[in-house]
matplotlib code that plots the C-alpha trace (Angstrom):
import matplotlib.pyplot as plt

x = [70.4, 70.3, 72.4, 69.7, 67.9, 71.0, 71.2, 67.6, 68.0, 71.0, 68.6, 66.5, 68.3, 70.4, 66.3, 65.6, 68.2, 66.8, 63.2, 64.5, 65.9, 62.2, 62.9, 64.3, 61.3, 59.2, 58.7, 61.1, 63.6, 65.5, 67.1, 69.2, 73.0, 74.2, 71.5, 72.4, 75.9, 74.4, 72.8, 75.7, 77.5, 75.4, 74.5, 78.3, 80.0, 77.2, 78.1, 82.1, 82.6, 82.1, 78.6, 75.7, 74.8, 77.9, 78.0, 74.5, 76.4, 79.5, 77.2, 74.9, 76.9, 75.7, 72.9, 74.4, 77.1, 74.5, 72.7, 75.9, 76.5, 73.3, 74.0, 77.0, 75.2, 72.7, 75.2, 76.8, 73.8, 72.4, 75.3, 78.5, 80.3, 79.3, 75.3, 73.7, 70.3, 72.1, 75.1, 76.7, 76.9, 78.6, 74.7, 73.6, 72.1, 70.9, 68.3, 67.5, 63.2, 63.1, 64.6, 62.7, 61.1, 64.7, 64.7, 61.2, 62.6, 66.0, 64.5, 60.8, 62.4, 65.8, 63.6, 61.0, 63.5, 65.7, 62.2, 62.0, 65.4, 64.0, 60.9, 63.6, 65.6, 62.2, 61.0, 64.1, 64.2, 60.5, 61.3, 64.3, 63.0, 65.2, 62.6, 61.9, 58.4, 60.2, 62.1, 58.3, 57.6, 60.1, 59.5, 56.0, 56.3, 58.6, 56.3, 53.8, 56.2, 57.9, 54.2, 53.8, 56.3, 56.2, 52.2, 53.0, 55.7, 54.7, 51.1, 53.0, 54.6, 51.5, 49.7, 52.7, 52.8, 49.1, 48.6, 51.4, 50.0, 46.8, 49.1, 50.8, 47.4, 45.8, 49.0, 47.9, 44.3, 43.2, 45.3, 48.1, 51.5, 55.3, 54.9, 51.9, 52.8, 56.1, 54.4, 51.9, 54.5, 56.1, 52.4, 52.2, 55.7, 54.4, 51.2, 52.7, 55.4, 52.5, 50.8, 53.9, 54.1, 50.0, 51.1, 53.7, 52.3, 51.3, 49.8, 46.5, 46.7, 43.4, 44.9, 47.1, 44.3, 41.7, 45.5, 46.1, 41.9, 41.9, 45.0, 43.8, 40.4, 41.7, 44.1, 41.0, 39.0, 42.2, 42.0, 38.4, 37.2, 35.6, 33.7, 34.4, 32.4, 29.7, 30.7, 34.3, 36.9, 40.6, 41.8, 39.6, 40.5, 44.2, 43.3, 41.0, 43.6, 46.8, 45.0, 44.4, 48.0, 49.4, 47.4, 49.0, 52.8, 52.3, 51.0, 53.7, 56.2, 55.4, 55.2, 58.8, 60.5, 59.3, 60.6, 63.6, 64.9, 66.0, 67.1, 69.4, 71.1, 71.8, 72.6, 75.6, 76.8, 77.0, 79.5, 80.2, 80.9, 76.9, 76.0, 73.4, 71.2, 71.7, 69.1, 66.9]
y = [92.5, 89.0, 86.7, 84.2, 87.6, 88.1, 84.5, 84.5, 88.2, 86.4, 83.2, 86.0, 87.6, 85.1, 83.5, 86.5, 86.2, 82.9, 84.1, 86.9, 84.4, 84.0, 87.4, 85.3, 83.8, 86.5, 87.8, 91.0, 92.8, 94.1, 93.5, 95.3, 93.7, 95.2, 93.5, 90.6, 91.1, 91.9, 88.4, 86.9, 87.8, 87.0, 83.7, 82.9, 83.8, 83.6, 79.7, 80.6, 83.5, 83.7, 84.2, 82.8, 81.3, 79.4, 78.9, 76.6, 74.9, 74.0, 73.1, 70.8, 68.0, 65.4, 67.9, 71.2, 69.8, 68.3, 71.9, 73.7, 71.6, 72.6, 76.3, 76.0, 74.4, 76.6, 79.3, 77.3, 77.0, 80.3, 82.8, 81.3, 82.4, 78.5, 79.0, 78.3, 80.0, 83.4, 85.2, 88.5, 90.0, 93.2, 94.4, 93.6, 89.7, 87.0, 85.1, 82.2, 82.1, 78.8, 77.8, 78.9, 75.9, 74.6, 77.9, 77.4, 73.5, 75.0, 78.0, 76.1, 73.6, 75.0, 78.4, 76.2, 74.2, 78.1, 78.7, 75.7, 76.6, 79.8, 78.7, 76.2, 79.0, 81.2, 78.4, 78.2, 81.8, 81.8, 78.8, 80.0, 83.3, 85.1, 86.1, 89.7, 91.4, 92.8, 89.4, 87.5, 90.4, 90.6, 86.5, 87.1, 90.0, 87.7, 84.5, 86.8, 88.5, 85.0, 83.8, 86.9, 86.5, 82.9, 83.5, 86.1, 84.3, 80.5, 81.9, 83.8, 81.4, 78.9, 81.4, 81.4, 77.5, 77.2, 79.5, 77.7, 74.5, 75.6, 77.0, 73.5, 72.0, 74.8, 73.8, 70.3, 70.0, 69.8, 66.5, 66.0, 66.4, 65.6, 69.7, 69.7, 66.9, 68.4, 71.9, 69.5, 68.3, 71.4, 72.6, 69.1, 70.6, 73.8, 73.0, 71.0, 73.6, 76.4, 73.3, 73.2, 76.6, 76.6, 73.7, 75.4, 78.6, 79.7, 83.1, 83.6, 87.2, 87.7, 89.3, 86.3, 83.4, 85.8, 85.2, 81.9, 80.6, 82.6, 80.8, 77.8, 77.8, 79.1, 76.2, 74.0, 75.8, 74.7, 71.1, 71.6, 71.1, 74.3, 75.8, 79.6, 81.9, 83.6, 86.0, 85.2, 84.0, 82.6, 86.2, 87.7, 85.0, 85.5, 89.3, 88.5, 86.5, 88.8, 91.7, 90.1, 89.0, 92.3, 93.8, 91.1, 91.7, 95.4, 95.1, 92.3, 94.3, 97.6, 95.4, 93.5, 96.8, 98.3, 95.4, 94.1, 97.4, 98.0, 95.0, 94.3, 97.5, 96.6, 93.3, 94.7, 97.0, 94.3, 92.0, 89.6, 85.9, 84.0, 80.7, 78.8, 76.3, 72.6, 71.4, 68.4]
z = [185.1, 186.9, 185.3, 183.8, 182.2, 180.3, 179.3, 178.4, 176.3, 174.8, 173.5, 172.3, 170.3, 168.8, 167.9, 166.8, 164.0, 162.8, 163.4, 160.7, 157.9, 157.2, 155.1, 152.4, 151.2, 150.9, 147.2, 147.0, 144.8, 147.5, 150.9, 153.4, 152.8, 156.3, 157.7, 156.3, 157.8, 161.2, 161.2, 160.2, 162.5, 165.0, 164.0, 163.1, 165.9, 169.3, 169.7, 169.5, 171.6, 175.1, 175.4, 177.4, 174.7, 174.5, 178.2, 177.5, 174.4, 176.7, 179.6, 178.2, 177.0, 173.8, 173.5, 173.7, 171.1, 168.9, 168.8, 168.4, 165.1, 163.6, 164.7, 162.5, 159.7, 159.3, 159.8, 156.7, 155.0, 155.0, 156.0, 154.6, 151.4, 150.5, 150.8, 147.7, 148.4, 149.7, 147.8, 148.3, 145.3, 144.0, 143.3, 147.2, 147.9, 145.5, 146.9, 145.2, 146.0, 144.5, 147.9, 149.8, 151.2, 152.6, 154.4, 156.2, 156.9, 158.7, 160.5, 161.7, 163.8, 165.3, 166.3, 168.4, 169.8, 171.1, 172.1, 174.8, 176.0, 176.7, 178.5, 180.7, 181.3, 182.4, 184.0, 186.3, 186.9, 188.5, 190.5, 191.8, 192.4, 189.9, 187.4, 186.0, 185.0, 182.0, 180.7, 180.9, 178.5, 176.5, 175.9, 175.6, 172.5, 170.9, 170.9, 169.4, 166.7, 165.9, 165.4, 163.2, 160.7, 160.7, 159.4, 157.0, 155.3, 155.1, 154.1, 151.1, 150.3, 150.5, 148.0, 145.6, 145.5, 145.4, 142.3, 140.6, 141.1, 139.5, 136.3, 136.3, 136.0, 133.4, 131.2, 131.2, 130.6, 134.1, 134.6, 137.2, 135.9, 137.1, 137.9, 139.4, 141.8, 143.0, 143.6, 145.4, 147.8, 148.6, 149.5, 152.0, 153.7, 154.0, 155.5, 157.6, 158.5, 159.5, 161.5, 163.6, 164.4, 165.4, 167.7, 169.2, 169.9, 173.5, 172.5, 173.1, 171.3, 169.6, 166.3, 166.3, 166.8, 164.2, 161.5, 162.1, 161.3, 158.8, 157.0, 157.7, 156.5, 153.2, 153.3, 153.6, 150.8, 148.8, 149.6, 149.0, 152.0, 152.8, 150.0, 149.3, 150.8, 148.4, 145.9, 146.7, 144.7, 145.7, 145.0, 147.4, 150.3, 150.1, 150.0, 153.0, 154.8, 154.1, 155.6, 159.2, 159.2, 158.4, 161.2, 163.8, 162.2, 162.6, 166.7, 167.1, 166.0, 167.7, 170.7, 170.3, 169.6, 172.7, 174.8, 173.1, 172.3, 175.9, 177.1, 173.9, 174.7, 178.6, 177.2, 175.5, 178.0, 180.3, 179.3, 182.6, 182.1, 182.5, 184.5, 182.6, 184.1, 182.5, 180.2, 181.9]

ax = plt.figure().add_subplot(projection="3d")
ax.plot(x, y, z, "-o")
ax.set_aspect("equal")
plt.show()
């Protein structure tokens, strides 16, 4: 493997760690513990050890140590003994839903910005002539899986808030209330949040573009500015809208198995020093 496809398989997979933080806001009882550790360890110690990701960090100066801190803080925030949205627990993990929203604010941002260290380092590769069929691949299945589970969580997420905002208005006689309004701006963030990862995207996947209209006409039938289509009601939308964004998770993720699988593997069995190219 050239050495800028194991610094780019390295971005990967430490992205693909943050990308799978996202499984904390989604509405379940249980969740793999040695998972969690896998991630932890990942996410803890990638910018410490001597890996290519750590060779970036070193080599880019003000802003590979500015990124390096928010590596550790999110490592603090969500994979520290001190995280107060995350706990080990004798029982397996406590995950505190109710934070949910500061999880989409960490993991939203710092993914898309791995993600255009990725397409620099992709982007180097091709001009210099170093690039590999199966790395543009690999990059490609995980836009499209990161796009994925982005959709299906923020768009749970979304639902959640939305139906509690209409409860916090039931409970008040149809008048806006201190409850209403905070459930109101934690709808603004996430909206805004799924808006970012639309902008952001480069997929052109058809699954992927059929999800992401589909969210966001609901979203405007909740602002009212789409009116429901006949015969429907909110239930049947969100029905509606879950069902084409579980059919793009499950090609995504058949797709990123297939390609990151191998390369993860090679990844580890090669474990020479890496040269990075600097950030512009």
């Amino acid at each position: 493997m050239e050495q800028i496809s194991r610094v780019i398989v390295s971005l990967v997979y430490y992205n693909s760690l943050v990308r799978d933080t996202l499984e904390y806001t989604l509405n379940r009882n249980d969740f793999d513990v040695n998972y969690y550790d896998y991630k932890r360890n990942g996410i803890v110690n990638e910018p410490k050890l001597n890996t290519p990701l750590k060779v970036f960090l070193d080599q880019n100066g003000e802003k590979g140590e500015d990124l390096r801190k928010r590596l550790e803080k999110f490592g603090e925030d969500f994979y520290s003994d001190n995280s107060q949205v995350i706990k080990k627990a004798a029982e397996g993990l406590r995950v505190d839903r109710a934070q949910a929203l500061k999880i989409f604010e960490a993991v939203i941002p710092l993914h898309e910005e791995l993600n255009s260290i990725i397409k620099l380092h992709v982007n180097y590769a091709k001009q210099n002539k170093l690039g590999e069929e199966r790395i543009d691949k690999l990059c490609e299945a995980d836009e499209l899986f990161y796009r994925a589970v982005a959709l299906l969580s923020l768009n749970g997420e979304i639902e959640f808030q939305f139906n509690e905002f209409n409860k916090a208005m039931r409970d008040n006689n149809g008048q806006p209330s201190p409850a209403s309004n905070f459930i109101q701006n934690d709808l603004n963030a996430l909206v805004r949040l799924i808006t970012i990862v639309r902008q952001n995207a480069s997929t052109t996947n058809d699954l992927y573009i059929t999800a992401i209209d589909a969210i966001f006409n609901s979203i405007e039938m909740m602002n009212g500015k789409r009116n429901l289509p006949a015969g429907k009601n909110f239930n049947d939308v969100f029905n509606d809208v879950l069902a084409k964004v579980n059919e793009l998770v499950k090609a995504a993720e058949a797709g990123w198995r297939e390609n990151y699988g191998p390369l993860l593997q090679e990844l580890i069995a090669d474990s020479k020093p890496a040269e990075a190219p600097k950030a512009e």
